[in-house]
Each structure stands twice: as C-alpha cells, then as structure tokens.
C-alpha positions, 0 to 999 in steps of 0.5 A: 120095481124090477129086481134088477133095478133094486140091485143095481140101486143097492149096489150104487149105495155100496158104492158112494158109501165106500167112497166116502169111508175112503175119503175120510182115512187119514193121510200118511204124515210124510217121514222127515229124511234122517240126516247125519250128527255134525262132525265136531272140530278135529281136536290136535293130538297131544303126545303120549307123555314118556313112561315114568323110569322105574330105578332098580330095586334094592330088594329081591322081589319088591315090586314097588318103585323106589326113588333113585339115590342122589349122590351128594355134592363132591361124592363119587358114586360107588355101586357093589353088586351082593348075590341073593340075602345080606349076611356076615361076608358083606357086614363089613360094608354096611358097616362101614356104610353106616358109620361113615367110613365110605363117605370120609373117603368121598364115596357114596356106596350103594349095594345092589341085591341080584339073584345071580352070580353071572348077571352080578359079574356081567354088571360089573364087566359092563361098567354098570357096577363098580364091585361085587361080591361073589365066590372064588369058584364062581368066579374062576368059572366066569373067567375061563369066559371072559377073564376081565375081572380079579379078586381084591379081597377074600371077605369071607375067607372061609371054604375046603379049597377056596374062598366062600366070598370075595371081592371082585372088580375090573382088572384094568382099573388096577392100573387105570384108576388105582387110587379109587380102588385103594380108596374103596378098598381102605375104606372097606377094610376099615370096615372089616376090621370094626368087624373083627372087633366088636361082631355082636355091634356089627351083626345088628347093623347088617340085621337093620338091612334086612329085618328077616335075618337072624340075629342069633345066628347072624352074630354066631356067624360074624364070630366065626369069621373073626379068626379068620379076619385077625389071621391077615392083617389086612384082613382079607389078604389072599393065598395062590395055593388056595386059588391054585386048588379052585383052578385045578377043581375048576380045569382052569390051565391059567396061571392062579396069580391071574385070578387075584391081586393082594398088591391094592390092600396092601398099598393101604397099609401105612407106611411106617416113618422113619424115625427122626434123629436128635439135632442135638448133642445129648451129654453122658451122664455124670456120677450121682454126687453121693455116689462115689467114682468107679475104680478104675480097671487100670492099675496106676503106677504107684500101684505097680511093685517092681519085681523082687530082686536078691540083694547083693551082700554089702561089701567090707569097704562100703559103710556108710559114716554117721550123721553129722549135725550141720548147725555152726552153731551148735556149742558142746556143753 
C-alpha cells in the first residue's frame, strides 16, 4: 500500500470518528422566556387618621400628654397663667382651689405653668387665659407696648419700689364682664385670706402642687407675707405711689392709676346693713319697788320761805280781846 493511500485511509477514520463524537454532545435545553409577576388589585388608599392633640402641660418640662380637664356642668372655665415654680404669692389660689372656694362661685380654676413673663401676658391679652400672675415691673414694661392689661390685686406685696406679684387681667373686662372679675376676685381673696391665718396649713397645700419644694422654707415664706396680707383688708389692696416709682424706674410718661384698679376687690367687700329700727314703743323704765323715788330738783312751794320781814311794833289800840266760850249752855257754878 502507497503511503498516500494510508494517509488518506487515516484521515477518512479521523473523519467519521469526529462525527460521531459530534452527534452525540447533548443539545442546549431551549431557555423558558422570563416573564413579569401579576400585578395584584390596586387596593383604595385609606386616609391617614388625624394626629392625637397633645393638651398643654401643667408642668414646666414634662413631655408626657396629660388628659385635657372636663369642666363640669354648670361651671365656667377659669385658666390663670403662673411663671416658672409655684410658691408663696399663688398659694393663695391652690388654696382656694383646694378647698372649694373657686367652685361654690361656679368657677372651675385651672393654673397653667409657663416659663416667660411676656408669653403669660401675651395669653392673657389674646383671650387664651383669663388671669396671670406676674410682677409689677414686668408688667409696666409689657404695657408701654400694648397697654390692654391692669393689675387687680398685689398678691404678693412685697418689693423696694413695686410689687413681687400681682394679679393681672384684661382691662376691657372691668367693664364687660364685671361680675366675673369680681367673682373670680372674692373668691381669690378668700383664699388670701385663709392664707393669712393659718400659713403652715397653707404651705402644705401648695407643697401637694409641687413635691420639690420646700416646706421648710415655703412655710417661713408664707409667714412673711402674712403682715403684709393683714395690713389691707382686703388683702392685696394696692397703693399709686408705689406703681408712680415702678413707672418713674420703668420711663413709663402714663399716668400710675392706669396700671392698676382697687375698685374690683372692694366691690367684693360686704355691705354693711343698716340697722333696722324698733316698730315698737319701748317703755321707760319704772323705779325698782324697794328703792325709794328721786327727790326732785324743784323745791315745792312749801319748801320755799318767804323772805323776812321787820314787824312793825303793835299799836296801843289794837289788842286783841279774850276767848270767849261759845257753848249757851254752859252754867257758872
């Protein structure tokens, strides 16, 4: 056999056998074509529900919620503004909260606590609160502004040229809701006045407001301030000199009497009655029986002698003649 014969027949082999190795390579199982999820039903869109109202705090720096007061059938709603901590100028009104004295007037009082002098003012003037207790020289200074409120009562009296606390609301309810004010006010004083007399009972229950205040010093406060209540009656009663000073130290040019207002307090103040006369006629009284009748200071007539007289002497002719019996019958013996 030629050479290029067995090449060739070698090369035919290669051939066939390739083929076949070929013929048997599995074939590529045909990719399935990916294909989108369904989209699921469009579900209605529910609206958002409202945010829960978080009422204001009663306590500087609490940050939990606390309920929002109800006020009670038949009761008015009475809000009073107190800067920073409780202490011995608003014992008064947590006193007479305490004890009933704001609801048997039909008010319902409820102290908020704020941090400034200016944003307790503010609420006030907007008609958000009803009363607040700042100093007189906060508030002459708020007034050279906006000069809508007036001090109703100085309860704390105490201060070089001012007063350390008063009571302050707006001045067009003097003349618009008058009875409120002096309502609020009796009740207030009342209050005040429970103060005066028994401080120690007093300081505990303004202690029951905040447990981080001091008693010891709290009570040794309140009895400071009870000379200062006992020298007005009622207490609180305010002086114009003393708001003519904080005015001058101020550079207020308006008149002190415009700061201030004594005319609510005293109209709760009872009128005396006057007092009622007798319908009937009282007889005098007559001498005790065993007591002998005053002499009387005018000398009777009997008493009176006449003046005396120089007789004359008697004369010769004129004597007088003997008794003569003036029985008939009498016989001589």
């Amino acid at each position: 056999m030629s050479p290029s014969a067995a090449w060739q027949g070698a090369l035919a082999i290669g051939i066939a056998i390739a083929m076949t190795a070929c013929s048997r390579e599995p074939r590529e199982s045909p990719r399935p074509t990916p294909t989108l999820p369904e989209s699921p039903a469009t579900a209605t869109a529910q609206p958002e529900p409202a945010p829960t109202r978080i009422s204001i705090p009663t306590r500087i720096g609490r940050v939990s919620p606390v309920p929002t007061p109800t006020t009670p059938a038949g009761m008015r709603l009475v809000s009073v503004v107190i800067v920073g901590t409780p202490g011995p100028a608003h014992s008064g009104i947590f006193l007479g909260i305490e004890q009933g004295m704001f609801a048997a007037r039909g008010l319902a009082t409820r102290p908020r606590l704020v941090e400034s002098p200016v944003d307790a003012m503010s609420s006030v003037r907007s008609g958000r609160d009803d009363f607040a207790i700042v100093s007189a020289e906060e508030l002459l200074r708020f007034s050279i502004v906006d000069r809508r409120l007036v001090s109703l009562m100085a309860v704390d009296p105490r201060g070089e040229n001012g007063y350390a606390a008063v009571l302050v609301g707006r001045d067009a309810d003097l003349a618009s809701q008058s009875a409120f004010v002096e309502s609020f006010l009796g009740a207030t004083i009342d209050g005040y006045r429970e103060a005066r007399r028994d401080p120690d009972a007093t300081a505990a229950s303004t202690a029951r407001i905040d447990s981080s205040l001091d008693l010891a010093r709290l009570t040794a406060d309140l009895r400071a301030l009870v000379p200062l209540w006992r020298s007005t009656d009622p207490p609180g009663l305010q002086a114009e000199a003393r708001w003519t000073s904080v005015a001058a130290r101020v550079g207020s040019a308006a008149s002190a009497s415009t700061y201030f207002a004594n005319a609510p307090a005293l109209a709760t103040m009872p009128t005396p009655s006057p007092a009622a006369r007798p319908t009937t006629r009282i007889a005098p009284p007559t001498a005790a029986p065993d007591r002998a009748p005053a002499a009387s200071t005018t000398p009777s007539s009997s008493a009176i002698k006449p003046a005396a007289t120089t007789a004359a002497p008697p004369s010769p002719t004129a004597t007088r003649a003997p008794a003569v019996s003036a029985s008939p019958t009498a016989t001589p013996r």
